[in-house]
N, C-alpha and C positions, 0 to 999 in steps of 0.2 A: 700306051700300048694299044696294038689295035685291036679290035672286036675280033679279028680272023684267027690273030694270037689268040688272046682269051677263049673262045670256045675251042680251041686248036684241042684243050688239053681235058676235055668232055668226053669220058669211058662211050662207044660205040652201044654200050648197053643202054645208058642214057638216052642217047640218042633216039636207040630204036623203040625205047617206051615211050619218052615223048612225044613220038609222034603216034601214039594209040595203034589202036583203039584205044576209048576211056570210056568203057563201059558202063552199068548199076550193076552192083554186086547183090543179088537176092537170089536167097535159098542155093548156096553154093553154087551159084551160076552167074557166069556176066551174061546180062543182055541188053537189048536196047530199051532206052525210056520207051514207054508205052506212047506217048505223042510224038517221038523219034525225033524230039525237038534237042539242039542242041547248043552251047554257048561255046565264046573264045575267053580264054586265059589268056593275060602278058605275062612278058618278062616284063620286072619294074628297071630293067639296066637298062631298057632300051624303046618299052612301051611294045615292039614289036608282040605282034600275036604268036605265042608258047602252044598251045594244043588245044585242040576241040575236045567238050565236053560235054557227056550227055547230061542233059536235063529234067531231073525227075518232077512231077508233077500229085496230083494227090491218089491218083489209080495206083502210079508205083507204089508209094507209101502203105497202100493199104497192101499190096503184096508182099513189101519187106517185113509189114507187123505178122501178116498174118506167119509167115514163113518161120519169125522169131517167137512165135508166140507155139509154134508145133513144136520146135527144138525144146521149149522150156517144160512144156507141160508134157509133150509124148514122145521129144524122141532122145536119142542116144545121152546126150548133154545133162537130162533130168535124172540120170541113172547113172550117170558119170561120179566115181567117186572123188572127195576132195585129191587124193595125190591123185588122180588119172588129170585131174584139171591142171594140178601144179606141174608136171610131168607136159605138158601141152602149152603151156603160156612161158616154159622156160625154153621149152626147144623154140616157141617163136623169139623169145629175146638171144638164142645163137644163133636163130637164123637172120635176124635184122645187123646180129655183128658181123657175121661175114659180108652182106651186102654191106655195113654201115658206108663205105665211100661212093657206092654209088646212090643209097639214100640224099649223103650231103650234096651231092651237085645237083640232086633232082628238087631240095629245100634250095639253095641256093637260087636256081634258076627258076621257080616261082617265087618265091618269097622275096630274093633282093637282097637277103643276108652272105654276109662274106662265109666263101666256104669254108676259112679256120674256124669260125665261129660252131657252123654246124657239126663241124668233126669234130669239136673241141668239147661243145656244150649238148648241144640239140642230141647228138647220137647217142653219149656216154649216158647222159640224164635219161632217155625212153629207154635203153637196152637195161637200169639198172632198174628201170621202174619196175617195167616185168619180171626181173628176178624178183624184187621186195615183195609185190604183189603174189607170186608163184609160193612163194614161204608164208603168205595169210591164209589158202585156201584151206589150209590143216589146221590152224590155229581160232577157227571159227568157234566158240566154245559161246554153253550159255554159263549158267554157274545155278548148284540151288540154294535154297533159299531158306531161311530159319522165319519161322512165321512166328506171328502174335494171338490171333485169335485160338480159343480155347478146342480142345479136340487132338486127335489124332493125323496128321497129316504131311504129306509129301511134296516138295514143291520145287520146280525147275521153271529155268527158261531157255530158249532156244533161239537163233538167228536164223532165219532164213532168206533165200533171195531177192526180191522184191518182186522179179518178175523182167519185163518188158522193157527196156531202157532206150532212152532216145536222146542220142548222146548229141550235141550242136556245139562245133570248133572252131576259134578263130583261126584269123591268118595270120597273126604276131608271129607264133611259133607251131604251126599247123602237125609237124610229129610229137613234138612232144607234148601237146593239149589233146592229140587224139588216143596216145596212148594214155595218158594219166586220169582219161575216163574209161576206157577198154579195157586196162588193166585190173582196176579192184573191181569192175563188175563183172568180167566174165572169171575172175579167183572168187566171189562170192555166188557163184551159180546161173548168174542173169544171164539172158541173153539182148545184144546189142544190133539196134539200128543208128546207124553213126551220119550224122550230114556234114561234112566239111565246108568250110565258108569255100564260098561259090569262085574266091580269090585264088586260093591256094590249094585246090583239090589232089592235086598227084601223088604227094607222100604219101596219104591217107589209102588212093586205090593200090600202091605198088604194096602197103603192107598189106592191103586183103587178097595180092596174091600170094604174099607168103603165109599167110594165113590158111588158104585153102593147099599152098604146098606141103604146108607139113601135118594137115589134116585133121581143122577143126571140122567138127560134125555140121551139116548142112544147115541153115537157116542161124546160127549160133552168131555171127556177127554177118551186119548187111550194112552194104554201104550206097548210098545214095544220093551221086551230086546234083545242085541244084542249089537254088535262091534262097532265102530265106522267107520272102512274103509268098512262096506256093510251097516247097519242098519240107521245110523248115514249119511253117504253120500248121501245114497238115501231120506233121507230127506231133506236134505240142499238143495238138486239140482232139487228136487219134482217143477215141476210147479202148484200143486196143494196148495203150502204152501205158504204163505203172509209174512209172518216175522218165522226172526229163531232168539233164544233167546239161547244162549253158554256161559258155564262158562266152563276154563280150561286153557290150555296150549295157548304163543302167537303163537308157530307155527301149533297147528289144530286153532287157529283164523284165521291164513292166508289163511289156506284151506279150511275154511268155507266161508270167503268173498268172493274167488274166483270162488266157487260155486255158493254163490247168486247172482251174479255180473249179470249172465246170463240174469235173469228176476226183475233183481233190489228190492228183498226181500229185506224188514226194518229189519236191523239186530240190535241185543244188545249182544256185548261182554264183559265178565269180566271175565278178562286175568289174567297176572302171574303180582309178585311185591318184590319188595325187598325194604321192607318200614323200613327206618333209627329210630332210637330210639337216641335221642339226649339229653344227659344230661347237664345243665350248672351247674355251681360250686354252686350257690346259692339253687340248690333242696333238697328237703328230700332223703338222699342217700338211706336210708332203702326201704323208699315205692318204690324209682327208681329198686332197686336191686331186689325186688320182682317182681316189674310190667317189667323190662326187661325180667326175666328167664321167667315169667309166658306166655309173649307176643312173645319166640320165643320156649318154651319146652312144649306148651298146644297143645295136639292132634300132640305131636311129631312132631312138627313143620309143619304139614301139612296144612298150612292155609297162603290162599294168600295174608294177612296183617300180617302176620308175622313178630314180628319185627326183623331179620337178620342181621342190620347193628347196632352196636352200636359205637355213637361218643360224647364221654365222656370229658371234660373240662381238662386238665392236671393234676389239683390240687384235682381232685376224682377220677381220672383215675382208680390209682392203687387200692384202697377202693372198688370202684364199681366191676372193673373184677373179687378181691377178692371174693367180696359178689357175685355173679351169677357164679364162679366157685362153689363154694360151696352149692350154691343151686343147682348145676348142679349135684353135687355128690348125694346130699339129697333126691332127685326127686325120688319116689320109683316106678321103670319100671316093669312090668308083664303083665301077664292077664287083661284085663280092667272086666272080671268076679270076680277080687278078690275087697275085700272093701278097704284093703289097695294101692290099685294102684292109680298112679296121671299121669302116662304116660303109654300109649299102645305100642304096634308094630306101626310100619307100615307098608303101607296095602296091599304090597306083598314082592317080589323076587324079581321083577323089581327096586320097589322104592326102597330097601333096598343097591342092587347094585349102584344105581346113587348116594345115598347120600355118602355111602362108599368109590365113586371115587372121588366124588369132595372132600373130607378130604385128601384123599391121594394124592390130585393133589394140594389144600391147603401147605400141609408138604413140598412135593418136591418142593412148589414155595417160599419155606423158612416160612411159616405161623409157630408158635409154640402151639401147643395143650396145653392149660391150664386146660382142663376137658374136660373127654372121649374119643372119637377118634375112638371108635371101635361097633365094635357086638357084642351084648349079648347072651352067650350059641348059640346052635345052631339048636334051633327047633323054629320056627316062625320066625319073620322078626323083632328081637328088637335091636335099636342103643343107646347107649349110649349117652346123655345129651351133647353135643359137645361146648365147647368155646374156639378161635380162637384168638390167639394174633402175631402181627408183621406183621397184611397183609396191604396189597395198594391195591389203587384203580384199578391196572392193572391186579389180581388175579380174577382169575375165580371165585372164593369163594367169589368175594366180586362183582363181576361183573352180575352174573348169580342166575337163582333162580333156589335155592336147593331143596326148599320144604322138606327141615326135620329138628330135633333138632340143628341145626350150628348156632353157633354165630361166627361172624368177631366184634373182637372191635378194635376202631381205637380211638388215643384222638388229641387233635386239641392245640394249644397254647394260644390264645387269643379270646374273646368272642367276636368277630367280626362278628355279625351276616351276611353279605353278603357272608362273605370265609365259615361258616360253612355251610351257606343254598348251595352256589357251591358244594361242597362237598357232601352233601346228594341227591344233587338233579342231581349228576355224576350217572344217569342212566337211561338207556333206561325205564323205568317204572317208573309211578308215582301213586300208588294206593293209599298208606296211606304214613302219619308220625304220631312220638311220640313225644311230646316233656315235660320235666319234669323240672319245674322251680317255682319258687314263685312270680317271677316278673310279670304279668300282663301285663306291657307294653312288656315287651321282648316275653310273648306266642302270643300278638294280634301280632308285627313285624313279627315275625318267621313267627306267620302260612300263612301271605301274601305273604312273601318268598319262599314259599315251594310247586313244583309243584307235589300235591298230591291230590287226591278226598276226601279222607281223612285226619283232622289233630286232633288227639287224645290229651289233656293237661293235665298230672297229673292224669291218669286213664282214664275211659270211654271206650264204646264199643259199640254193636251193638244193635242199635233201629228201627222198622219198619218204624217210621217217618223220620229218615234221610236218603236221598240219598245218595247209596255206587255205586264206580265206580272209575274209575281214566282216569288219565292224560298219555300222550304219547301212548306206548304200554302197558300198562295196559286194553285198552278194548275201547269200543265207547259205550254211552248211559250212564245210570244211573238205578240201581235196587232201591228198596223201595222207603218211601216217595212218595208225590206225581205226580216225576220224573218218578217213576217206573209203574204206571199206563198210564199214558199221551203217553208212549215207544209201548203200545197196542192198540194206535188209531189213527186215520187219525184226522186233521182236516179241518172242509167244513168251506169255508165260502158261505153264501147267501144272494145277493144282490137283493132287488125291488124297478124298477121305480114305483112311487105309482101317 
């Protein structure tokens, strides 16, 4: 299909935001970065230049704290009761449903993901966040307290906001990581200054115009594009900011804790993972063979529960890698603008380069390519369905997170649940696992086995009730659920001699 097709079928509304302005969103107001310095976005379909964008620096930063730090402590926001808040974060989740198809093509066309994906996952997932979140802002409670010490006495505690939030988003999935930090912290009182990765900016400005459409109070969320070593930094290391909330790579976590360290900002990270996909001899090999390909070739692997490792029973060993080669082949890669796509690019030049070296550093460490291996044509940033046989544990490819289409499968000899869960659990990250079996006792064993924040059984995915997050270096805190709010407040306690 040609390119002229494909964009043919792009809302006019699109269009006309993508081509900006792309302003900084501070103190209810777009204006220009203060050095009026500005960067280019691609498309990953095609590498072509997608929109200009302003580039914030550490003057801005210091205007978006200050402006979010007026709303929290003096103005309308600080006085805001819990339902006026819930009442405000649900009308922004109707108002993101009626735009939701023109959100998806504007994810699509930065990002690289096919637009069923977005309309299917990315939209329904952010619109229900905000409702989940909109039903905690009333549910804030402390509880009191029956004491020990001798005497007469009264005793409570209470949650309050944290303050100042400096929220930093990847590009994997840039709506719905900007919402699932927006959400429980402006339902728990805070006010937000949000950086979108400097990749994928657009969703993130299109929803702070519907944000000031439907009339949050001035300075209450600010949105700031820009880098991470200027825009990004100066916020982490801001004395004006309370808590910084990061999702991304473990080694900008390292640079961000080191940052806040300064002034002892409450931080929440959710880091990188390389989460095992474990099959025992007794599963459904079909539904495994789909929920493997699907769990590490969806959003071209760009997703940091990805399942990367697969460690397969001996006696379906060879059945299963069959079946997830073959899906590997099957996966139809292009444009995420055409209807037949099920995998996008990804989401530049950069990533395209790293996933490419760790295959080639895979091969050279004796790995055997069983499906793809390579780049597709050579206009955008598209990789081939990758699955990976004859590595060890001491291979980079199986040591390190890729973040793209790569599968490593590795099979095991006996169903010894302790050696298998060593084996999965041989890594510095613990985010998620999978594990595919019919036995009931052997999922409840495993998942206690398994140092992950996540344990997946036989399918399943991502809900705003459940806390996501992980284990080791994987990240510190817990997003969603009611872990993911509680991450945005202090708690007081108050004692009276009566």
């Amino acid at each position: 299909m040609s390119v002229n097709v494909l964009t043919a079928a792009i809302p006019a509304a699109v269009t006309d935001f993508i081509h900006g302005p792309h302003k900084l969103l501070i103190d209810g107001r777009w204006i220009t970065a203060s050095s009026e310095k500005t960067f280019s976005t691609r498309n990953p379909a095609d590498g072509s230049i997608l929109a200009e964008i302003a580039s914030a620096e550490a003057a801005d930063v210091d205007l978006a704290v200050a402006a979010a730090r007026r709303a929290f402590e003096d103005g309308p926001w600080s006085r805001m009761t819990p339902a006026a808040r819930a009442k405000l974060i649900w009308r922004l989740a109707d108002a993101l449903e009626a735009k939701a198809e023109e959100f998806a093509f504007i994810e699509t066309l930065d990002n690289g993901k096919p637009l069923n994906d977005a309309r299917i996952i990315d939209l329904p997932h952010s619109i229900e966040v905000l409702r989940y979140y909109a039903g905690w802002c009333t549910k804030l409670n402390g509880e009191s307290v029956s004491l020990s010490n001798p005497g007469t006495w009264h005793a409570y505690t209470m949650r309050e906001p944290v303050g100042v939030v400096g929220s930093i988003t990847p590009w994997n999935a840039p709506l719905m990581m900007a919402v699932s930090k927006l959400a429980p912290a402006l339902a728990a009182g805070c006010t937000v200054v949000l950086k979108p990765a400097e990749q994928t900016p657009l969703t993130a400005l299109r929803l702070g115009q519907l944000i000031l459409d439907i009339g949050f109070p001035e300075g209450v969320v600010n949105i700031l594009t820009g880098f991470g070593e200027t825009a990004g930094a100066a916020i982490t290391a801001h004395p004006g900011v309370d808590k910084i909330t990061f999702t991304g790579s473990a080694d900008v976590g390292r640079i961000i804790v080191k940052a806040a360290a300064g002034d002892f900002k409450r931080v929440t990270l959710e880091l990188g993972g390389k989460t095992p996909v474990i099959v025992f001899p007794d599963a459904d090999i079909d539904r495994a063979i789909e929920g493997a390909a699907r769990s590490i070739f969806s959003n071209a692997g760009q997703i940091c529960n990805a399942g990367s490792r697969l460690y397969a029973h001996r006696d379906v060993f060879d059945r299963l890698v069959e079946g997830v080669s073959r899906r590997a082949g099957e996966f139809r890669v292009g444009n995420g603008l055409q209807a037949s796509t099920q995998m996008g690019p990804v989401v530049s030049q950069e990533q395209l380069d790293r996933i490419s070296g760790f295959i080639a550093s895979g091969r050279s460490q004796g790995a055997e390519v069983r499906a793809g291996g390579g780049r597709i044509g050579s206009e955008g940033y598209f990789v081939q369905p990758t699955v990976l046989t004859g590595t060890r544990p001491d291979m980079d490819v199986v040591r390190q997170e890729i973040f793209g289409p790569v599968l490593c499968a590795m099979s095991y000899g006996e169903a010894d649940l302790d050696r298998v869960a060593r084996e999965a659990n041989a890594t510095s990250y613990g985010l998620g696992a999978v594990l595919w079996t019919k036995d009931l006792s052997t999922a409840h064993k495993m998942a206690k086995k398994l140092k992950a924040g996540t344990v997946r059984v036989n399918g399943g995915g991502l809900d705003p009730a459940l806390p996501f997050g992980g284990f080791k270096q994987s990240g510190w805190g817990r997003e969603l659920g009611r872990e993911g709010i509680e991450a945005y407040t202090e708690l007081k306690s108050v004692a009276m001699a009566l």
